[in-house]
C-alpha positions in Angstrom: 2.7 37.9 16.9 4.5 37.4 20.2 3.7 36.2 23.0 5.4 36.0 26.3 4.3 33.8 29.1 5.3 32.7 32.7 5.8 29.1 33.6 7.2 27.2 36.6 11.0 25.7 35.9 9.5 22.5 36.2 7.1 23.2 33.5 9.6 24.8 31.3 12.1 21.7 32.2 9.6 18.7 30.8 8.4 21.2 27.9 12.1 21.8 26.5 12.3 17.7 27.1 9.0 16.8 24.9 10.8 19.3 22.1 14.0 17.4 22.5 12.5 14.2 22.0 10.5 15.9 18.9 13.9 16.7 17.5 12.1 20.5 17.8 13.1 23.7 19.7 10.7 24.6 22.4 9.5 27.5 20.5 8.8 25.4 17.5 6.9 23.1 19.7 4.4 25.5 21.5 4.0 27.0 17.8 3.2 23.5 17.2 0.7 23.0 20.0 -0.8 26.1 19.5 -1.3 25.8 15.9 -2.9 22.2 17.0 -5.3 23.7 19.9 -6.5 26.9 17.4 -7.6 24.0 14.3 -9.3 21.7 16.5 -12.8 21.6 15.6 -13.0 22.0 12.3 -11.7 18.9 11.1 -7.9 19.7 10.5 -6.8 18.8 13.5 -3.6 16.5 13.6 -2.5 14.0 15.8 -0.3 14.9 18.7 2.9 15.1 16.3 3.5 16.5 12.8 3.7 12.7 10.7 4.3 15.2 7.4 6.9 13.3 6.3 7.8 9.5 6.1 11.1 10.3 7.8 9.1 11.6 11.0 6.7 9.0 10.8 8.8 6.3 11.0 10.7 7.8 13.9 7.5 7.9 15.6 6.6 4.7 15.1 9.9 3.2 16.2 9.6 5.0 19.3 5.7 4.1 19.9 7.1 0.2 19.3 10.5 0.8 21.6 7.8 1.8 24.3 6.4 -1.7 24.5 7.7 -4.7 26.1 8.8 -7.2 24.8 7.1 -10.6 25.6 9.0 -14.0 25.9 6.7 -16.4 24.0 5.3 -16.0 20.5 1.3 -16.2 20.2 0.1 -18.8 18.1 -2.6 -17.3 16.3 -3.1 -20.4 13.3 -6.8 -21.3 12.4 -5.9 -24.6 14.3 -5.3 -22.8 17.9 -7.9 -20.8 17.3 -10.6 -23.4 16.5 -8.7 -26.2 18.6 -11.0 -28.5 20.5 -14.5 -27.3 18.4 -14.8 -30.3 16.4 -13.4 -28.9 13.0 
């Protein structure tokens, strides 16, 4: 089935971007999304991203971890920071 649709550049612009970032053409990506918005509801829904492989998953994980900051100190998190001043 085809389908042919209108958009504004700007639209198109940040669409073919998301696809880049996906490693995905922008037709495989609105395949994608549409495939994602016609199984919603009946529990087969996906996440946001295909995480079919280990390969993809891992690239989206280093990318959800790449968008963090990084934070100067280290939290101490031992049973004796925790439970410090409680009498133990």
């Amino acid at each position: 089935m085809s389908i042919t649709l209108t958009l504004a550049a700007e639209t198109e612009r940040r669409l073919k971007e998301k696809a880049a970032q996906m490693g995905q053409s922008l037709e495989d990506f609105l395949r994608t999304l549409a495939e994602q918005a016609a199984s919603e509801g009946n529990g087969t829904a996906r996440d946001s991203h295909d995480l079919s492989s280990p390969a993809q998953w891992s690239k989206e994980w280093r990318a959800w971890t790449a968008s963090h900051r990084t934070m100067p100190t280290v939290a101490d998190d031992s049973r004796d920071s925790i439970y410090a001043g409680r009498g133990e």
